[in-house]
C-alpha positions in Angstrom: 0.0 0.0 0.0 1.9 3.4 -1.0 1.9 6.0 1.7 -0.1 8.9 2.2 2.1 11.1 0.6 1.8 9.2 -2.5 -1.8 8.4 -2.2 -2.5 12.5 -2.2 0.1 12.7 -5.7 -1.9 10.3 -7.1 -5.4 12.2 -6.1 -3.9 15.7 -7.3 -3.0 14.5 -10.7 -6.1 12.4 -11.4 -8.6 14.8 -10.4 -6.6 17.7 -11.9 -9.5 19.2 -14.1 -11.5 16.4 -14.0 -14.4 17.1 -12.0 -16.4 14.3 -13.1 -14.3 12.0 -11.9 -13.6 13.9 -8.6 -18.2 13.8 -8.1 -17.5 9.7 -8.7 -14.7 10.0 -5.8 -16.9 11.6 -3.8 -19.8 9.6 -4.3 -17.7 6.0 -3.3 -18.5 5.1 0.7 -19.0 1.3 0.8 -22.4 1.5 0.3 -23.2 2.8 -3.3 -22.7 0.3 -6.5 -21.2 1.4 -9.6 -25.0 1.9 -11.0 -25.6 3.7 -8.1 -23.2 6.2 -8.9 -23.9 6.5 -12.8 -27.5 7.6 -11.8 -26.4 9.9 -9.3 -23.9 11.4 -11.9 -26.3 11.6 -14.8 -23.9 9.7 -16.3 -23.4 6.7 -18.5 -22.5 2.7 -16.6 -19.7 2.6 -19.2 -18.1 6.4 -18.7 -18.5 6.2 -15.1 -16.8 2.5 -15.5 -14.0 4.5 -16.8 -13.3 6.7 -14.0 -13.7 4.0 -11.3 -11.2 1.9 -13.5 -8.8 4.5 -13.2 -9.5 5.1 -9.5 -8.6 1.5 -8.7 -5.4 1.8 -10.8 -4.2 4.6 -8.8 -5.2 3.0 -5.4 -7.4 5.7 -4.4 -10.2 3.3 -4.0 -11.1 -0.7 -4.3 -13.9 -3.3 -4.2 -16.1 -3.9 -0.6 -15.9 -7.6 -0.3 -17.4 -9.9 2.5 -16.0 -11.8 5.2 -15.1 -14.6 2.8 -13.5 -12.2 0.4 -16.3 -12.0 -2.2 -17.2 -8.5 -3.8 -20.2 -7.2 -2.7 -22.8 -6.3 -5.3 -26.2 -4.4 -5.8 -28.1 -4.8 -8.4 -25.2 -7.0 -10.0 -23.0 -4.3 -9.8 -19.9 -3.6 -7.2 -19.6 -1.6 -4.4 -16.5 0.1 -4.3 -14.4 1.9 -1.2 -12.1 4.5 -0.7 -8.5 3.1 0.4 -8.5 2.9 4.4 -5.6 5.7 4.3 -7.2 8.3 2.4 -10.9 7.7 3.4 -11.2 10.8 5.8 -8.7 13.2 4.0 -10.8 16.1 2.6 -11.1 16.6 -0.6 -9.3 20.2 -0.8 -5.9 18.5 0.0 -5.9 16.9 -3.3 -5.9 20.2 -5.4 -4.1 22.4 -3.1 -0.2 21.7 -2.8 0.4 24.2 0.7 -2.7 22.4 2.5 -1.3 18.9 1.3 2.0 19.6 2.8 0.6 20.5 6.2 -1.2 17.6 6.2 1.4 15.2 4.8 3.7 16.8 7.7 0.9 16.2 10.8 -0.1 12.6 9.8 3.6 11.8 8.5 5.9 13.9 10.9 7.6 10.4 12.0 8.7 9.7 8.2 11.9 10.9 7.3 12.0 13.0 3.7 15.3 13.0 2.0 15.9 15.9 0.4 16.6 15.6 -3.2 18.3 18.6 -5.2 17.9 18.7 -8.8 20.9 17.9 -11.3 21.9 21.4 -12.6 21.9 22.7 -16.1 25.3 23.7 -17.7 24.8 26.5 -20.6 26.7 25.1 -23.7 29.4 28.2 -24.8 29.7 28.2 -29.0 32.4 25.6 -29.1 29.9 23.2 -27.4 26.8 24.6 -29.0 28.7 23.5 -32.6 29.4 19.6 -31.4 26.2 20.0 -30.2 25.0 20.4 -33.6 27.5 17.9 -35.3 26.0 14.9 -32.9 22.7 15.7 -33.5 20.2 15.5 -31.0 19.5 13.2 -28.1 18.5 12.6 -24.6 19.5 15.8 -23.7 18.9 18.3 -26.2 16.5 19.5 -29.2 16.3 21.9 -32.3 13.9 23.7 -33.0 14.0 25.9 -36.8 13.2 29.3 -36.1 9.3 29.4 -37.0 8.4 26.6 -35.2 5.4 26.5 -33.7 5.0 28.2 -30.0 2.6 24.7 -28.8 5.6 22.3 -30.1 7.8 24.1 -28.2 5.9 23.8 -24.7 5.2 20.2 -25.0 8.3 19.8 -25.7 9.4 21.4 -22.1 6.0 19.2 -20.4 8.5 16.7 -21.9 11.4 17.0 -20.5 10.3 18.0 -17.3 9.8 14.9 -16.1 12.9 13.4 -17.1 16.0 13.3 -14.5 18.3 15.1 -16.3 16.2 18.3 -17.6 16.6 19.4 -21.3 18.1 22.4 -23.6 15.9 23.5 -26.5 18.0 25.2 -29.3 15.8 27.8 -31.5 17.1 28.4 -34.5 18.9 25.2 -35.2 17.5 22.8 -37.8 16.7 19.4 -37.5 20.0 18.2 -39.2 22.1 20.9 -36.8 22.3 23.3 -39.2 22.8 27.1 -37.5 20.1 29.1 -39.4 19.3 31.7 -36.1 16.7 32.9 -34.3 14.0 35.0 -36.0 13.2 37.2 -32.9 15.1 39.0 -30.5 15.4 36.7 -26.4 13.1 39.3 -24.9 10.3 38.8 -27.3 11.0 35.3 -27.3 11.2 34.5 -23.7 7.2 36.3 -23.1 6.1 34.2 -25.8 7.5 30.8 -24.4 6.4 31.8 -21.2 3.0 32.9 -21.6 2.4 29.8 -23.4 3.9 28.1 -20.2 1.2 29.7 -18.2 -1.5 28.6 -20.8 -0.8 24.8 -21.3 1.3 23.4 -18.5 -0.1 22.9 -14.9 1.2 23.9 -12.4 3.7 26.5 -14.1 7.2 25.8 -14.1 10.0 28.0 -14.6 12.2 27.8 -17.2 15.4 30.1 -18.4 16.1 31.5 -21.8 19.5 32.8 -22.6 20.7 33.7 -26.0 24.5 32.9 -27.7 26.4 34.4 -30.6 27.7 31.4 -33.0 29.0 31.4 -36.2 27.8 35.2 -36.4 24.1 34.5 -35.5 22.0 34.4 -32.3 20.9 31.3 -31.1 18.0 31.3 -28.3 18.8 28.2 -25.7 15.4 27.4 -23.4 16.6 25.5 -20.4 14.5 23.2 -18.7 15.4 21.9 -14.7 15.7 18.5 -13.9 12.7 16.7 -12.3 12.2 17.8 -8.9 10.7 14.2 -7.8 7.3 15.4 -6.7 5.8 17.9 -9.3 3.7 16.2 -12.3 3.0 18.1 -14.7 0.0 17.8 -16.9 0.0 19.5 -21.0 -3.6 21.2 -20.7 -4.4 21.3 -24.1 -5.2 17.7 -24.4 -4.9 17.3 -20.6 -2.5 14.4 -21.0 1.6 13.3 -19.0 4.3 13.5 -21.0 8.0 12.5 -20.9 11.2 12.5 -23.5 12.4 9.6 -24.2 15.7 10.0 -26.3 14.5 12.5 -29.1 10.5 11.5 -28.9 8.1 12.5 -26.7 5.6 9.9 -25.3 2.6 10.2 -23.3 3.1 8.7 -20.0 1.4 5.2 -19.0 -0.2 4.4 -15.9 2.7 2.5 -14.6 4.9 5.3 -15.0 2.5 7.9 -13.6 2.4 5.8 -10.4 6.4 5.3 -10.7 6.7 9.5 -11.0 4.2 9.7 -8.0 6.9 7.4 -5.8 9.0 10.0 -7.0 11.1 7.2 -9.1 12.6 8.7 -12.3 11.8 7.1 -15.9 14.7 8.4 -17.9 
């Protein structure tokens, strides 16, 4: 059974802008079946199915069964409970980070945290910037033409945040490594990469931009931190995980969602 610490991860990331399946939490006590809960919702058996599904996969809740270990049904249908560890947290923990941490520190205060500092980010000088470019991309780092479309951009950093070692974006290098520059000055730039931050990445991380002179033209470098090993953040626009996996970026799977909320790195 994870801890409560992870329990309330799990709850903030599942229920971050999904109310309907936060009203199906809510409704889960023990006593209501899954049908139950569908006509209390107004909702569909099978879309409601889908929320409980994901529910049990995260271990916020699981099946009522009997004495002799059978499920417990109504109407054919099974009653589910919330996990005996989070059954009497309130429900404003899971959305608010500062009132989780109180509570993780009063009902935790005997478990030690270690404290975990983030692998820094060194800024590649020219000479480095152009063996960059001669090895192409990787693990590590991407090119983006200048041009390139502002959303591609921020998924990209909902990417890389989740991985270990952080990333470096490179506007105005081609996909082949070619040096073509930037097509804006860092200022102008750095408010529209960050406004789009604030638009489709939740919570808001911060990110640096800094710019570099090579081969006579300006190249703008976005650096992204290292995971911190707690934060998960979601790409609102489709309101999916992501992660970079060498130079592609995948949504992330159940299993590693749960794996992040342990605070274990993927890559």
């Amino acid at each position: 059974m994870p801890d409560l610490q992870e329990l309330i991860s799990r709850a903030r990331l599942i229920f971050s802008n999904a109310h309907k399946r936060l009203e199906v939490f809510k409704l889960v006590n023990g006593k209501k079946s899954t049908k139950d809960i569908a006509r209390k919702t107004g909702r569909s058996l099978s879309s409601m199915l889908h929320d409980i599904e994901k529910l049990e996969d995260m271990e916020l809740i699981e099946e009522r069964k009997d004495k002799e270990g059978n499920v417990i049904k109504k109407e054919e249908a099974a009653v589910y409970q919330k996990v005996p560890l989070i059954r009497h947290i309130p429900l404003s923990y899971f959305q608010d980070v500062a009132e989780t941490n109180k509570l993780v520190r009063r009902m935790s205060s005997t478990t030690k945290v270690k404290k975990y500092r983030p692998a820094t980010i060194h800024t590649p000088s020219e000479n480095e910037i152009l063996d960059i470019c001669k090895h192409g991309e990787d693990q590590l780092y991407e090119f983006k033409a200048s041009g390139a479309d502002t959303s591609k951009i921020t998924k990209e950093i909902a990417a890389f945040l989740h991985t270990k070692n952080g990333g470096i974006i490179f506007y105005g290098i081609d996909d082949d490594g070619t040096i073509i520059g930037s097509d804006m000055k860092r200022q102008d730039f750095d408010q529209k990469i960050q406004n789009s931050i604030r638009n489709t990445i939740s919570p808001s991380p911060n990110i640096e931009i800094k710019d570099r002179n090579v081969m006579g033209s300006k190249i703008l470098i976005v650096i992204i931190s290292a995971w911190d090993r707690k934060t998960i953040y979601q790409y609102t626009v489709d309101n999916r995980y992501y992660i970079r996996k060498g130079t592609n970026v995948f949504a992330l799977q159940p299993d590693e969602i749960k794996r992040l909320s342990k605070g274990e790195p993927i890559v």
